[in-house]
N, C-alpha and C positions, 0 to 999 in steps of 0.2 A: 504494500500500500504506500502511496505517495506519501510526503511531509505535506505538500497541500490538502490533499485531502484527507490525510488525520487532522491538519489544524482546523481545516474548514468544519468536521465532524464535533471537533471537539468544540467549539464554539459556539457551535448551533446545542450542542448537548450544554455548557450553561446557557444559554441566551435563552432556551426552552422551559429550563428549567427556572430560573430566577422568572421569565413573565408570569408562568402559574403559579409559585407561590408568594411573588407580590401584588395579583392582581383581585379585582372585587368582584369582577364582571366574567358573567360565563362564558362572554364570546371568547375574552382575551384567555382564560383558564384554557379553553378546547382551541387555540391557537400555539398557546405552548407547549400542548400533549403532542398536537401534532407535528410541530417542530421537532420535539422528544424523539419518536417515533420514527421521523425521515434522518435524522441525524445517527443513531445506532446503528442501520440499516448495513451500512457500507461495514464498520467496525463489525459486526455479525459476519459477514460474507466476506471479508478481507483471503481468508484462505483460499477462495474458489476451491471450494471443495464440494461434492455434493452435499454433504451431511451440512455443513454448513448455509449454500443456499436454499436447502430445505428449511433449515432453523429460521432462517430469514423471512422465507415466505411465510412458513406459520404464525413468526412473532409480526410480522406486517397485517395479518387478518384479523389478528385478534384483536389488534390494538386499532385498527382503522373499527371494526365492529366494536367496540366498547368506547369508541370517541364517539361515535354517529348516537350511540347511547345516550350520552353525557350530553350531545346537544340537544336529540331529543327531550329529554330530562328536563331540561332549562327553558327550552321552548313550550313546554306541559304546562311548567310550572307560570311562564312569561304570562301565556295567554290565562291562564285563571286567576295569579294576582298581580300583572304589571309589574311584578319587579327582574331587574337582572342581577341585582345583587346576590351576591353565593350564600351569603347568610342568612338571607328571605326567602328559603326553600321548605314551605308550609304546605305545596299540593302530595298528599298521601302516595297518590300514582306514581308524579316524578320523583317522591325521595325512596320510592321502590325500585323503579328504574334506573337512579342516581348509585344505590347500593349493586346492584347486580354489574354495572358496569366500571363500580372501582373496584368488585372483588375481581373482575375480569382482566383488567390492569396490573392487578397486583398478583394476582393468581391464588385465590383462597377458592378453597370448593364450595362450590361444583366447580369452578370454571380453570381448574388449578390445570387441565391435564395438559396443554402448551408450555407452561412455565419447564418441568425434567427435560424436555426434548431441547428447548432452545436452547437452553445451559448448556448441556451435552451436547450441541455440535459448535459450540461457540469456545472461540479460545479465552484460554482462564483469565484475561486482563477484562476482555467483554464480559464475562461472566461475572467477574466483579462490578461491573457498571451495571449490568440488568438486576442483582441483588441488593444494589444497595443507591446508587445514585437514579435509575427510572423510577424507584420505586418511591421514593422521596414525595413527586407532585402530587401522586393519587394520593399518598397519607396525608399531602396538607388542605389536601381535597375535603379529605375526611374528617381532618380537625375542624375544616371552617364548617362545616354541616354537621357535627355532631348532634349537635341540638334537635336537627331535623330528623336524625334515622330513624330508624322501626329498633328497639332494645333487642326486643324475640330473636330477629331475624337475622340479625349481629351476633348473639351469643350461641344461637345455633350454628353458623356457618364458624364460628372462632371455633365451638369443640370440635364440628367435624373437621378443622383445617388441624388441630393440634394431634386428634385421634389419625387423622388419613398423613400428615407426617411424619406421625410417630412409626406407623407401623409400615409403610412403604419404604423408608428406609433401609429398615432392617435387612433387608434381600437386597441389596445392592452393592456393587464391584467396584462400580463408577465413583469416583471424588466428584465431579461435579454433579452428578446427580443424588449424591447424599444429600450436598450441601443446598441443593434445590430441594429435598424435601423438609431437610432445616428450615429455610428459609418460609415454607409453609404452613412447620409449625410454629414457627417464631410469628409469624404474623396472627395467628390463632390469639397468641396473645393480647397483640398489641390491639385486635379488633375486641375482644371481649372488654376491653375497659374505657373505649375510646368515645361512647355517651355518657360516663360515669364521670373519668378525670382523662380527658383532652391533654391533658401536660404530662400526662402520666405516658401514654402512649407517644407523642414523642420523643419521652426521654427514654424509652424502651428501643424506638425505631434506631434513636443515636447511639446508643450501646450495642445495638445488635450491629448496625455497621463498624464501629470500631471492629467488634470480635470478627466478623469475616472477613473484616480488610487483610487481619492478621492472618487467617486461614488463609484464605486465597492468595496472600503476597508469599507464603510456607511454601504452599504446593507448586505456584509459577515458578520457584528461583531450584528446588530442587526435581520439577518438571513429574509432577507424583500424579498420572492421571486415573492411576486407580491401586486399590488395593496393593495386586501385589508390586510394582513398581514403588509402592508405599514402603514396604517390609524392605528394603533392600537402599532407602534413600539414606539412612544413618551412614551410608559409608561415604554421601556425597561432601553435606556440610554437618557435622554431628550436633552440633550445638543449635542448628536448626530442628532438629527432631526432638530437642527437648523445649524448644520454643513453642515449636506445633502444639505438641500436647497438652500444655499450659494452655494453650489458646483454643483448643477444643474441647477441654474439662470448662473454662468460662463460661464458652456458647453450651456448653450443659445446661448450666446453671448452677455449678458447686458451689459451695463457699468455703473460703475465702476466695474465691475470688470475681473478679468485676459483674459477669451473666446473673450470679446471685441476686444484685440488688433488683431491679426491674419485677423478677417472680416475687420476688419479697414484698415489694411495697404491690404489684397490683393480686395479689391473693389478699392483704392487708387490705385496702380498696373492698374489693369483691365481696368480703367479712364487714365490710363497714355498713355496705348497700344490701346487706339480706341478703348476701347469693352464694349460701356458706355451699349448698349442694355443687353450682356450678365452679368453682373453686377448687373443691374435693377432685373434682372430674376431671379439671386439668391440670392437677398438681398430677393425678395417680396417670394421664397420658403423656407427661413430662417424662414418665417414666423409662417411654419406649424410647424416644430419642435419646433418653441418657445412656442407655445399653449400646447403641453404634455409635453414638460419640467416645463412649469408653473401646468399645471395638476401634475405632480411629486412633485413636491414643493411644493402644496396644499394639497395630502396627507400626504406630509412629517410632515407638522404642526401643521396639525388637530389634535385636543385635546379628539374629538370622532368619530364617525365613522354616518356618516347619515344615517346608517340603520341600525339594527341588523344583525351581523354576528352570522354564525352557527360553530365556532371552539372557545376554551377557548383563554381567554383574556393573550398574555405570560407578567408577571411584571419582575421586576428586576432581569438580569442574572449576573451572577458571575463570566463570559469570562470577563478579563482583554482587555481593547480596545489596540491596538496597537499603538505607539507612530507616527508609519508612517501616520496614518488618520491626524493627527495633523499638519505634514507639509505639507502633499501633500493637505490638504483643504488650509492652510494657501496660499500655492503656488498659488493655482487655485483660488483666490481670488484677492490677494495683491500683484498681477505684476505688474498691468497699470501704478501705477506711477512711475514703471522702464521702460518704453520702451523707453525712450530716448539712455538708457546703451546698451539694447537690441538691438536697432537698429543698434546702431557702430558695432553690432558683425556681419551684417548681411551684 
């Protein structure tokens, strides 16, 4: 891929993104998605591969069918009460509407089943953009209508995104498709709290991207696209395999360390508002994901591989690590004993 058109991509990837989440107006919101949208397009398919223009076309379909959504939505809502402002979305229909087409952006079920594929033919730098930086506008979508969603239909679609990530994980090979079902259940969370406390849910979205940035900047620099390739990277940078795993014990949610806080305070939340059952439910599906994030982390530190594998052994590479794994593991690690600071912010 050119340097133009990575700069040109990457510009339009903020310019997209900053119009939606400082705009009021629906037009300008479904303007910047769709900048969003054209902008990844190229970064997705830079390989010409087919798996990859496949990923392309699918994540182009979804995302054009879940924008046309978002206008309809607005335009339901325009014509019943004259407003276009995002936080005057009062018609029952369009904030019905409005929900089905950000969980379709975001990829919560039902509409999750695009999000493992794209991932997985997308290379691990894209992969971190579509996890963490697209996925930013629709959450601030959803902050600014909070007020407006259906509770039910939220906390339904948050257990089965936490339930349908926890356990589709478990059978899989793939790094970037674990971390695409992570990403699944992680949002289960951040949706079950996000008509309760709105500040809560962004400050879960902003830790959840610290902790994958670390994941995914681990696997790009020691090139771990699955499993057993995993078992066998200790021998490339070691002191990255003891980094990984700290950084996917986080995205657990162990504690001590950083992933902790967020389940903590919104189960505390959830206990506050009456909803001790629903709480139970996704503490006890938190469960499944924490079994292949500890299977991650067990390959990560294995010193050999319990069987014979049939590709050569890769040693010591000569790619310079980047300094950013450095902070963003630090980060995703070494918050918890700041949340007292963190909470005043919140």
């Amino acid at each position: 891929m050119s340097p133009h058109a990575k700069l040109i991509s990457s510009f339009s990837l903020i310019l997209g993104t900053t119009i939606t989440i400082s705009s009021n107006h629906w037009i300008m919101a479904w303007t910047g998605l769709e900048i969003n949208t054209l902008a990844i397009l190229p970064l997705i398919s830079k390989s010409h591969h087919p798996r990859a223009i496949e990923a392309a076309i699918k994540y182009f379909l979804v995302q054009a069918t879940a924008s046309a959504l978002v206008l309809f939505s607005s335009m339901i809502n325009a014509w019943a009460t004259g407003q276009w402002d995002i936080t005057q979305l009062s018609h029952p229909t369009a904030s019905i509407l409005l929900t089905a087409a950000l969980a379709m952006k975001l990829g919560l079920v039902p509409f999750h089943f695009w999000f493992p594929e794209v991932l997985q033919g997308s290379p691990m730098t894209t992969a971190l953009l579509l996890s963490t930086v697209m996925k930013f506008p629709p959450i601030t979508i959803l902050f600014l209508t909070s007020n407006s969603l259906n509770p039910p239909i939220l906390t339904t679609m948050a257990l089965a995104s936490a339930a349908l990530g926890g356990w589709m994980g478990l059978n899989q090979t793939q790094t970037r498709k674990i971390l695409a079902f992570s990403s699944i259940s992680h949002l289960g969370w951040m949706t079950i709290i996000v008509t309760y406390s709105p500040n809560l849910t962004l400050l879960t979205f902003y830790l959840y991207s610290l902790m994958t940035a670390a994941v995914f900047l681990n696997l790009n620099t020691t090139k771990a696209m699955s499993l057993t390739t995993m078992m066998t990277s200790w021998a490339k940078i070691p002191t990255l395999s003891t980094t990984l795993m700290l950084a996917l014990l986080s995205l657990a949610g162990l504690p001590p360390l950083t992933g902790f806080l967020p389940k903590w305070l919104i189960m505390q939340e959830l206990t506050k508002q009456e909803m001790t059952s629903a709480a139970t439910i996704i503490a006890i599906l938190s469960l499944l994901g924490l079994f292949f994030y500890l299977r991650l982390a067990y390959y990560s530190t294995i010193t050999l591989p319990p069987n014979s594998t049939n590709h050569m052994k890769q040693w010591h590479i000569n790619k310079p690590t980047s300094p950013m794994i450095a902070i963003f593991t630090s980060l995703s690690t070494l918050l918890l004993p700041l949340s007292p600071m963190i909470l005043a912010t919140i």
